[in-house]
C-alpha positions as CSV (number, residue, x, y, z in Angstrom):
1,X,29.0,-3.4,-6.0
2,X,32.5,-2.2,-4.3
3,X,35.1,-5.2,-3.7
4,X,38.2,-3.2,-4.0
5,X,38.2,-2.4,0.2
6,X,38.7,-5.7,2.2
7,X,37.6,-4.2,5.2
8,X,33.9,-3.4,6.3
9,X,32.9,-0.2,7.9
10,X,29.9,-1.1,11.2
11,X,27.4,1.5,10.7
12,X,24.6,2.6,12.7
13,X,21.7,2.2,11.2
14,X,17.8,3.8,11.7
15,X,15.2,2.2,10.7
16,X,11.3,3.9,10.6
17,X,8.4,1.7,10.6
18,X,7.8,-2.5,11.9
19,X,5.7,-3.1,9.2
20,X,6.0,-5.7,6.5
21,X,8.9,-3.8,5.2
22,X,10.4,-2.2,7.8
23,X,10.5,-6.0,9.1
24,X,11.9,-6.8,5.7
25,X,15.1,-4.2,6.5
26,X,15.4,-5.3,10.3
27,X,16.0,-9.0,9.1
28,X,18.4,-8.6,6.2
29,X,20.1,-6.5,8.4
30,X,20.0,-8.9,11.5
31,X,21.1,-11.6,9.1
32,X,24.1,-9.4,7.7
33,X,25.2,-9.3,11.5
34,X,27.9,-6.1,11.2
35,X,26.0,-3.3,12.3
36,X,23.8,-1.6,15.1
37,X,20.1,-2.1,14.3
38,X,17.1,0.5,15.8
39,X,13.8,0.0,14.5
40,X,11.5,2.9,15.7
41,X,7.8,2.0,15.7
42,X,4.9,4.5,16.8
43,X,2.6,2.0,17.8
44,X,2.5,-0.4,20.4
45,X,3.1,-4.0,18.4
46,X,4.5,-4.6,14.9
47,X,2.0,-5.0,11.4
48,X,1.2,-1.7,10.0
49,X,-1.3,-1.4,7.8
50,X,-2.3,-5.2,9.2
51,X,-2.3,-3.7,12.4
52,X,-4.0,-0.7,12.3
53,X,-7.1,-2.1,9.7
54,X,-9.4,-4.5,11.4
55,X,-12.4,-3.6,9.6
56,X,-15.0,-7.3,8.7
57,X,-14.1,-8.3,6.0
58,X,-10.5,-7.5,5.6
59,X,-8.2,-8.9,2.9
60,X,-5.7,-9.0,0.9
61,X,-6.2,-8.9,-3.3
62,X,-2.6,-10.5,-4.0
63,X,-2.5,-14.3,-3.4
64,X,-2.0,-15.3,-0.2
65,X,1.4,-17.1,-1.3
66,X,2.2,-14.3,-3.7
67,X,1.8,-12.4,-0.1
68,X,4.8,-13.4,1.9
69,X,8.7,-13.2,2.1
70,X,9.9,-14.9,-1.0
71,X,12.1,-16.5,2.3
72,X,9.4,-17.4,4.4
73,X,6.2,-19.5,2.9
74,X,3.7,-20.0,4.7
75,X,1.8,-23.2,4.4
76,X,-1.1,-22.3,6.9
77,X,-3.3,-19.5,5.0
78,X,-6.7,-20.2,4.8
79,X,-7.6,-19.0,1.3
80,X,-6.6,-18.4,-1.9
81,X,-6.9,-14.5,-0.6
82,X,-5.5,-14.2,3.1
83,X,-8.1,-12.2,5.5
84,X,-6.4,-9.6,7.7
85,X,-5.9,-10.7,10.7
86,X,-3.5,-14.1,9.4
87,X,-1.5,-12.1,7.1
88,X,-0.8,-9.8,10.7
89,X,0.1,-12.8,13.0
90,X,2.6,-14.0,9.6
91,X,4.1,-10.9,10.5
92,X,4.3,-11.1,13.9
93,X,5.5,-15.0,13.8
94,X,8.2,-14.1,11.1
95,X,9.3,-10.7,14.3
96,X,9.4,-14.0,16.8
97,X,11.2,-16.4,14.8
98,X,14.1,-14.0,13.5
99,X,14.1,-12.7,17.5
100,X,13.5,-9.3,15.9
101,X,11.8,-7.8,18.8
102,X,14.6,-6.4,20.9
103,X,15.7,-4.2,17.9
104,X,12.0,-2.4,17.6
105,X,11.5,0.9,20.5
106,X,7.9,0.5,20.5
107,X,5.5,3.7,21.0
108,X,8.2,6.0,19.7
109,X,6.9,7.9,16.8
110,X,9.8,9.7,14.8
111,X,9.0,13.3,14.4
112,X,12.4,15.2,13.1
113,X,14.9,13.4,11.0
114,X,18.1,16.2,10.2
115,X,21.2,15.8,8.0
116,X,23.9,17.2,10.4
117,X,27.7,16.8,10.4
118,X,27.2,14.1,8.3
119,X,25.0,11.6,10.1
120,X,21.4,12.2,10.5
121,X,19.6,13.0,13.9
122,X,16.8,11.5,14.8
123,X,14.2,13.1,17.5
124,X,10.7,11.0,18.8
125,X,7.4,12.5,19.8
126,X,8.8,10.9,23.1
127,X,11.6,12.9,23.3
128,X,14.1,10.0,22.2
129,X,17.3,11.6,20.7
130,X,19.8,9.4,18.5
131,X,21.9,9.4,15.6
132,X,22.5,6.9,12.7
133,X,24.6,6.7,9.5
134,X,21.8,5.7,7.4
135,X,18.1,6.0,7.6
136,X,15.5,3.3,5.7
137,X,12.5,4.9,5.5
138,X,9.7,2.0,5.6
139,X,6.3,4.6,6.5
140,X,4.1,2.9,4.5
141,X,2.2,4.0,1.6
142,X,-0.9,4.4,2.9
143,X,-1.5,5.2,6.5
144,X,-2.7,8.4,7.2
145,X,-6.7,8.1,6.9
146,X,-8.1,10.7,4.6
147,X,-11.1,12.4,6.6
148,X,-14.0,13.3,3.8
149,X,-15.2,17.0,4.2
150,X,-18.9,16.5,4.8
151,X,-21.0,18.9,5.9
152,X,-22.7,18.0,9.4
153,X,-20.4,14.9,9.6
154,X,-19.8,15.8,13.5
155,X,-23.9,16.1,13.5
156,X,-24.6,12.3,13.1
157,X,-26.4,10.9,16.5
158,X,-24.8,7.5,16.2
159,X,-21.4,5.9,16.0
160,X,-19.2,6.9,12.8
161,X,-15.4,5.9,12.5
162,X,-12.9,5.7,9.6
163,X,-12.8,1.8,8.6
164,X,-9.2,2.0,9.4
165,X,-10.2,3.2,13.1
166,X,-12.9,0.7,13.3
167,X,-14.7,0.8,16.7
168,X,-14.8,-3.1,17.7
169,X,-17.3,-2.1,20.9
170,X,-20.2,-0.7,18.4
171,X,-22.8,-4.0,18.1
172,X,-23.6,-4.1,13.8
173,X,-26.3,-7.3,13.8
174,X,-29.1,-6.0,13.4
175,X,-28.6,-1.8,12.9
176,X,-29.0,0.1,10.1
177,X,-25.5,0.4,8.3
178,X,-24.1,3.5,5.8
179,X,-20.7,2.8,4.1
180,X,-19.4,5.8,2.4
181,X,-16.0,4.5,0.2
182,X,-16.3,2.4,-2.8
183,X,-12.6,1.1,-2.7
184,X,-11.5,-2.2,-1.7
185,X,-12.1,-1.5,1.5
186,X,-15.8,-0.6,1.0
187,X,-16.5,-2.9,-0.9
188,X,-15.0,-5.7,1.4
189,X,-17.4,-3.5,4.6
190,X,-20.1,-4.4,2.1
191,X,-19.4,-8.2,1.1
192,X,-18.9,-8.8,5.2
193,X,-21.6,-6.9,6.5
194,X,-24.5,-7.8,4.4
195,X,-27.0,-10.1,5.9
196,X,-25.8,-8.7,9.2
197,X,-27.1,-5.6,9.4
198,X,-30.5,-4.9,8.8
199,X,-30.4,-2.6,6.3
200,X,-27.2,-1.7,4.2
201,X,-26.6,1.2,2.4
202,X,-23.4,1.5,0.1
203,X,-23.3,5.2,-0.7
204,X,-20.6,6.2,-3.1
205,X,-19.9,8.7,-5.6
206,X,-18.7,6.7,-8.6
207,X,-19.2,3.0,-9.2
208,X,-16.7,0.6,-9.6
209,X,-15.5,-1.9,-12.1
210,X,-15.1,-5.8,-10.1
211,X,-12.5,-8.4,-11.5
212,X,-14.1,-11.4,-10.5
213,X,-12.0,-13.4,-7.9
214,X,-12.0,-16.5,-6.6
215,X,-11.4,-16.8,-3.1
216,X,-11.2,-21.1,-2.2
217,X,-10.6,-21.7,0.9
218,X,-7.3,-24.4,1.1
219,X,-8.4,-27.7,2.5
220,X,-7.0,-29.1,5.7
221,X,-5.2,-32.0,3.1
222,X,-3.7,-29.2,1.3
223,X,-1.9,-27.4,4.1
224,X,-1.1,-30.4,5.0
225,X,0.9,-31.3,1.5
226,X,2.3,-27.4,1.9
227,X,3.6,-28.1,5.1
228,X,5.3,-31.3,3.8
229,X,6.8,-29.9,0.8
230,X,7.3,-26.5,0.3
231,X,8.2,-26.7,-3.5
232,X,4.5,-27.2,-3.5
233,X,3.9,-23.7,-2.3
234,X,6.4,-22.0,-4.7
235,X,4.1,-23.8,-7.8
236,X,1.2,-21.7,-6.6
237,X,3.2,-17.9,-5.9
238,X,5.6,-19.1,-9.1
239,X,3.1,-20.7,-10.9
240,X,3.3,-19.1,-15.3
241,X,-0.7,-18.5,-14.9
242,X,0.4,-15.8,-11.9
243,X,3.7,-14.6,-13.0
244,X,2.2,-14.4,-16.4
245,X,-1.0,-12.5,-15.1
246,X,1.2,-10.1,-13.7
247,X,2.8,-9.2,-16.5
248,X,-0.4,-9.1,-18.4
249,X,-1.5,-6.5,-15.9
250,X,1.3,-4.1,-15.8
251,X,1.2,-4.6,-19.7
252,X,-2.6,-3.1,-19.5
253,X,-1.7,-0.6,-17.0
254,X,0.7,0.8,-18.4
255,X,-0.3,0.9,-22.4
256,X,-4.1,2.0,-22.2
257,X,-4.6,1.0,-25.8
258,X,-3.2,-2.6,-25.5
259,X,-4.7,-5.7,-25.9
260,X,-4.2,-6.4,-22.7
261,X,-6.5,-3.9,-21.2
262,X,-9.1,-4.5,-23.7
263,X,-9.3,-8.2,-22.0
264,X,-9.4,-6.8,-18.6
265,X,-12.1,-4.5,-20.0
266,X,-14.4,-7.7,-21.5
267,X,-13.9,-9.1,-18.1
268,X,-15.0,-6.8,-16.1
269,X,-18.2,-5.7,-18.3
270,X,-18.6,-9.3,-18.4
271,X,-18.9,-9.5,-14.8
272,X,-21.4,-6.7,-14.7
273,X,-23.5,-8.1,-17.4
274,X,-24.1,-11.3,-16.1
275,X,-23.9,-11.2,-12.4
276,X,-26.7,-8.2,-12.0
277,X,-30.0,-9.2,-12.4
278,X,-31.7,-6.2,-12.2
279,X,-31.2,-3.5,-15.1
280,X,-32.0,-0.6,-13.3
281,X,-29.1,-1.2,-10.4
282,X,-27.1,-2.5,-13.0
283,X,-27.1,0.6,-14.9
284,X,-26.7,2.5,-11.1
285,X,-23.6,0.3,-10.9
286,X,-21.9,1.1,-14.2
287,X,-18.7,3.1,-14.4
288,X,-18.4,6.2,-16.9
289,X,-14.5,5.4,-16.9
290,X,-12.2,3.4,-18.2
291,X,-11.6,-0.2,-16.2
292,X,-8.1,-0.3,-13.9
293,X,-8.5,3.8,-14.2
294,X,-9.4,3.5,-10.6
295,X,-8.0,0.7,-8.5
296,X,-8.9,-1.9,-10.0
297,X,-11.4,-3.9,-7.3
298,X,-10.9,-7.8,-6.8
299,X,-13.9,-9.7,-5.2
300,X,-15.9,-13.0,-5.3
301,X,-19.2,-11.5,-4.2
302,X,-20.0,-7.9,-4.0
303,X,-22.3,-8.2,-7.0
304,X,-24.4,-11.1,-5.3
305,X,-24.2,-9.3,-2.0
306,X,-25.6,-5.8,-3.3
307,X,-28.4,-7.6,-4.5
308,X,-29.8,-8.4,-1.3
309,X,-33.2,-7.3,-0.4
310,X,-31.5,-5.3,2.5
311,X,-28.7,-4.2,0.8
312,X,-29.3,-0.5,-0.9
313,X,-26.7,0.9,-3.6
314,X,-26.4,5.2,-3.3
315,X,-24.4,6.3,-6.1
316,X,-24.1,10.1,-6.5
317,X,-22.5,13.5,-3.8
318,X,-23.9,13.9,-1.1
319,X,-25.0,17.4,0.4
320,X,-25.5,16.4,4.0
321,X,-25.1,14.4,7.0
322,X,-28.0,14.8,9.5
323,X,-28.6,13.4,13.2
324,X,-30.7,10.7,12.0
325,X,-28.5,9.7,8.6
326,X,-27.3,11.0,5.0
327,X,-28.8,13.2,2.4
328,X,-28.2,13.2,-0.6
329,X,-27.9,15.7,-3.0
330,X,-30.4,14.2,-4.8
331,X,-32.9,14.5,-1.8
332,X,-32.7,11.1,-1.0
333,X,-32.4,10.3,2.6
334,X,-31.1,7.0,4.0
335,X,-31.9,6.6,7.9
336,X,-28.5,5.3,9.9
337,X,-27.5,3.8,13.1
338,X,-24.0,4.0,12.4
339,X,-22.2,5.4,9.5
340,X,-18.5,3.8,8.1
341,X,-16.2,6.1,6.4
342,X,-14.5,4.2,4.1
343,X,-13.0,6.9,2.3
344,X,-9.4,5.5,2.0
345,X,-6.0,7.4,2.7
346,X,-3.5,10.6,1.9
347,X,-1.7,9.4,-0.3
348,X,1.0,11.7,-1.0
349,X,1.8,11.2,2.9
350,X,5.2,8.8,3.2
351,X,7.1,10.2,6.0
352,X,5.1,12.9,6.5
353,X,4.3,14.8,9.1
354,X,7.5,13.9,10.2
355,X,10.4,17.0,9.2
356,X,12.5,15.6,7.4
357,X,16.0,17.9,6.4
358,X,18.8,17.0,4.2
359,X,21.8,18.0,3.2
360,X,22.2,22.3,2.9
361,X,19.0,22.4,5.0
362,X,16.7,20.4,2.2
363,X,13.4,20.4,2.8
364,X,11.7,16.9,1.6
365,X,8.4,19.1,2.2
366,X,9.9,21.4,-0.2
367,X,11.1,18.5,-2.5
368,X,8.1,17.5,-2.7
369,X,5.8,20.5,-3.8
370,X,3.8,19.9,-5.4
371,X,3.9,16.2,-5.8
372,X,6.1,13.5,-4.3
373,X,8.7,11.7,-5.9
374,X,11.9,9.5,-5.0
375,X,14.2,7.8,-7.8
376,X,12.3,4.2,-8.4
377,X,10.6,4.6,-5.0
378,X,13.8,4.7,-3.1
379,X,16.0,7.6,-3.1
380,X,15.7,11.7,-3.3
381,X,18.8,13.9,-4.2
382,X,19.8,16.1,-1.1
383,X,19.0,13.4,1.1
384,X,22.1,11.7,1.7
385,X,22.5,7.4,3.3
386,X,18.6,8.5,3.4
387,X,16.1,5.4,1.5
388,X,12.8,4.4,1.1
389,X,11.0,1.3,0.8
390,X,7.8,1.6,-1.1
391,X,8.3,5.1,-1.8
392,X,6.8,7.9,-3.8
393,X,6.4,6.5,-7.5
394,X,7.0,3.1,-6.9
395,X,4.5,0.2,-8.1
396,X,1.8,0.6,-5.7
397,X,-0.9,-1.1,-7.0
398,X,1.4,-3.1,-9.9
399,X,1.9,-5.4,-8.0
400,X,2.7,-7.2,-4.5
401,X,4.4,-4.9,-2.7
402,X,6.3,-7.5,-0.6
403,X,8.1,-8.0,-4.5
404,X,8.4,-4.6,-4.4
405,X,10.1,-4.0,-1.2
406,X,12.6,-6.8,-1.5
407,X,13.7,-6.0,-5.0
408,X,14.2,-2.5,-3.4
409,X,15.9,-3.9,-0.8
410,X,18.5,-6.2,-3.0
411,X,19.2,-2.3,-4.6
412,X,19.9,-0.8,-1.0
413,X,21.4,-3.2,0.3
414,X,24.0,-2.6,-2.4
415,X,24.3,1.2,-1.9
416,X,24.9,0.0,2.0
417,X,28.2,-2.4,0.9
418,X,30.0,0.5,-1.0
419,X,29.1,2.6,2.3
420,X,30.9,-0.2,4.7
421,X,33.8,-0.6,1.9
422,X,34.8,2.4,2.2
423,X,33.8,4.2,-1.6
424,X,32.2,6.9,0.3
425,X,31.1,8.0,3.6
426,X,27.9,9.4,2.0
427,X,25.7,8.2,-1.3
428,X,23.5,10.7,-2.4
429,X,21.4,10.3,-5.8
430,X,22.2,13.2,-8.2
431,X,19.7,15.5,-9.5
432,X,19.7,15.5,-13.2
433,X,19.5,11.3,-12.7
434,X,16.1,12.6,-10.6
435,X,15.2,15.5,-13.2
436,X,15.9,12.9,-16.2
437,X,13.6,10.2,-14.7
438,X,10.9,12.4,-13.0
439,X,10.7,13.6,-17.4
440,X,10.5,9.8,-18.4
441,X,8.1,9.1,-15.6
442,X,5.6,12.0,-16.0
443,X,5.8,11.2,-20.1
444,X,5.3,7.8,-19.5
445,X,2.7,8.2,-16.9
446,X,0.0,10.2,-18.8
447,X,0.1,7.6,-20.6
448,X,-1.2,4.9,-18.5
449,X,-4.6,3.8,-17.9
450,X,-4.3,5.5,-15.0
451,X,-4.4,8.6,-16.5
452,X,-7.6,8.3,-19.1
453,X,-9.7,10.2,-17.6
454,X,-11.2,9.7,-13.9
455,X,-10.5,11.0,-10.8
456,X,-8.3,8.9,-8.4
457,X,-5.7,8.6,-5.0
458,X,-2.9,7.3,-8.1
459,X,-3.3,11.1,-9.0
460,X,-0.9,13.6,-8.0
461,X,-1.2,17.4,-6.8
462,X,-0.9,17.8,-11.0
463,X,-3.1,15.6,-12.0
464,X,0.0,13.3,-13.5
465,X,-0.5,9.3,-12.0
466,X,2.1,9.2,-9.3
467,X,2.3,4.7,-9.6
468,X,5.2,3.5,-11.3
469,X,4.3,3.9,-15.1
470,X,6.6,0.8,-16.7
471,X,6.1,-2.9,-17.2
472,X,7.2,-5.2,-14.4
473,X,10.1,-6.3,-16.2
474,X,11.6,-2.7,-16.2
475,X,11.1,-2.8,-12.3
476,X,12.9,-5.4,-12.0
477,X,16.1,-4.8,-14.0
478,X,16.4,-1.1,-13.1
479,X,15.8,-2.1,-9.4
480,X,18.7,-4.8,-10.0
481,X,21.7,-2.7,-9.3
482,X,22.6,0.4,-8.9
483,X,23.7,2.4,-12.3
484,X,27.2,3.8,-12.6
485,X,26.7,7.5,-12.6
486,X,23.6,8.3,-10.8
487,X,25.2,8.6,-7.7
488,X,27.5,11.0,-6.3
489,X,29.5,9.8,-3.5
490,X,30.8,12.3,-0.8
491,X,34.1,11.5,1.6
């Protein structure tokens, strides 16, 4: 932005989280080569949510090449949809390549982050004390598993875990399986594990509405003609039927009257009609909501897989768990071995637990009461050289969040350059620019398909969807540079 100051200012610089984007932040960085580098990582070995989901059946529902570093294809997937564990050593080969590993302190969780004398102060559950000029705040969205409050849950005889603490030493041929969650990631539990177990029971509250996907796997001769010309790879994640699909999707998301969601809804219904034999679990498996309301669910078989003689679908609450199993409130009682909770993640999380305190003492607890927030997923007033990839409000769920973080990352990396030119010592986002857009968002929000009328983790403490409520397009140009005037910066 700033080319008026020849010189460039080194900076010390913090960054929180060796996941996809705090890997993102490490390698521009590393690549920029004029500052000191610190990623602090709580766990043991890079990936994030890759790393710490290893549940069967785990994938992504982008694209596989929609699904990596616009700067790093990757000609070796599999699939059309990557399964977890490839898209986690594409992380981890991308950490080898760029030599990232000897700027990550592994097993230092971050627990206290404080705006003091103008540089923040970092502390670690380890007791690691340091200091940086600016913080990048890559958390995660969702990573802190949400824990269902169900009576006599502690009660149950056998093995029960969250799906994203899944318990690899507990044997699953042959027992009798309960899967509580019908998200993604339940419904993935589901596609993997039926057939294996003996008896499968998908308990969950509501139903969902399926997009059918697709999921080819890529030949050997294809990866090969990736491998020799990479072009090749940029006509699938560039391709007009993707790119267009995209915007077709935040178009429908984010109008709930538009034509566009009215095809998604023939879709899906579509789906539903002709993939489920049976009219009685048919009706069981048809949602009294709007479709995309929810997240919208991506697979290629759950509807043949339910219909498995030893597959059982439980919709409705459930009043208990026992020793033996689950009741429901119905009185119906399904018999267990081992019970899955796939009952997805709190999402109004981010940094949190960690304190974070700003300028004048600023709580970003406080900030956030009642619901989180940050100025197009990146920045909160009081919070000075303090930014977020994949923050509060951003797209999550728009689209890929890879896209997501680097377009966010082409708008820090800009705030960064007037920091080492010298226009200030401190950027710090103003707060009518975050009371004007928190207005426009909420507005625009209530109006998404999101908000129609079910209940959801997109929902905030006020009921308002929290996801980024524009088209794709409007990410995209606001995330392009930063606006003259929404910033104040401090000397």
């Amino acid at each position: 932005m700033n080319t008026e100051h020849p010189t460039r200012k080194s900076l010390r610089i913090v960054v929180m989280g060796a996941g996809m984007a705090g890997i993102l932040a490490a390698l521009r960085l590393r690549e920029a080569g004029r500052h000191t580098v610190v990623v602090y990582e709580k766990a043991d070995r890079i990936g994030g949510t890759w790393r710490e989901n290893t549940y069967p059946g785990l994938a992504c529902d982008v694209p596989a090449h929609a699904y990596t570093y616009s700067f790093a294809p990757n000609a070796e997937w599999s699939s059309y949809l990557a399964p977890g564990p490839e898209i986690q050593r594409y992380f981890e080969s991308i950490v080898q390549s760029h030599q990232l590993e000897s700027l990550i302190r592994f097993g230092e969780e971050i627990t206290r982050c404080e705006f003091v004398d103008g540089q923040w102060r970092i502390e670690t559950a380890r007791g690691t004390h340091d200091r940086a000029d600016i913080v990048i705040a890559a958390t995660g969205v969702l990573h802190h598993p949400s824990m269902p409050a169900i009576a006599g849950l502690d009660s149950f005889a056998g093995p029960h875990f969250h799906s994203a603490r899944w318990d690899h030493s507990v044997p699953l041929d042959g027992r009798r399986i309960g899967v509580i969650g019908c998200g993604s990631t339940g419904v993935q539990i589901v596609s993997a594990l039926a057939g294996r177990a003996s008896n499968l029971v998908h308990i969950q509250r509501t139903p969902q509405w399926i997009m059918p996907t697709p999921n080819d796997p890529y030949t050997e001769e294809q990866k090969a003609a990736f491998r020799a010309d990479p072009a090749l790879i940029d006509a699938v994640r560039y391709n007009e039927e993707y790119t267009s699909a995209v915007r077709r999707f935040t178009s429908a998301i984010i109008d709930k009257e538009s034509p566009e969601i009215h095809e998604i809804e023939a879709v899906v219904l579509k789906n539903l009609e002709d993939s489920v034999r049976d009219p009685v679990l048919r009706e069981k498996l048809r949602p009294d909501y709007r479709a995309a309301c929810k997240r919208l669910i991506f697979s290629s078989d759950y509807y043949q897989k339910v219909q498995r003689p030893d597959v059982e679908v439980a919709i409705g609450p459930i009043a208990q768990i026992e020793p033996a199993g689950v009741r429901m409130a119905d009185g119906a009682f399904h018999a267990l071995d081992i019970l899955v909770l796939a009952t997805g993640f709190r999402a109004d999380r981010f940094v949190r637990p960690m304190r974070v305190l700003g300028r004048n003492g600023a709580d970003i607890d406080a900030a956030w009461t009642p619901a989180p927030s940050a100025y197009l997923g990146i920045t909160v007033p009081g919070f000075p050289n303090f930014f977020m990839l994949n923050g509060p409000t951003g797209p999550v769920g728009n689209f890929s969040l890879i896209d997501i973080a680097e377009r966010q990352w082409g708008y820090i990396e800009q705030l960064i350059a007037d920091l080492e030119s010298g226009k200030g010592r401190l950027v710090d986002l103003k707060a009518e620019t975050m009371r004007d857009y928190d207005q426009r968002r909420i507005a625009a929000a209530r109006g998404t398909i999101f908000g129609s009328g079910c209940k959801s983790w997109y929902l905030d403490a006020n009921g308002v969807p929290s996801s980024w409520p524009w088209s794709y397009d409007a990410f995209a140009e606001q995330t392009a540079r930063p606006r003259a005037g929404d910033y104040e910066y401090i000397h």
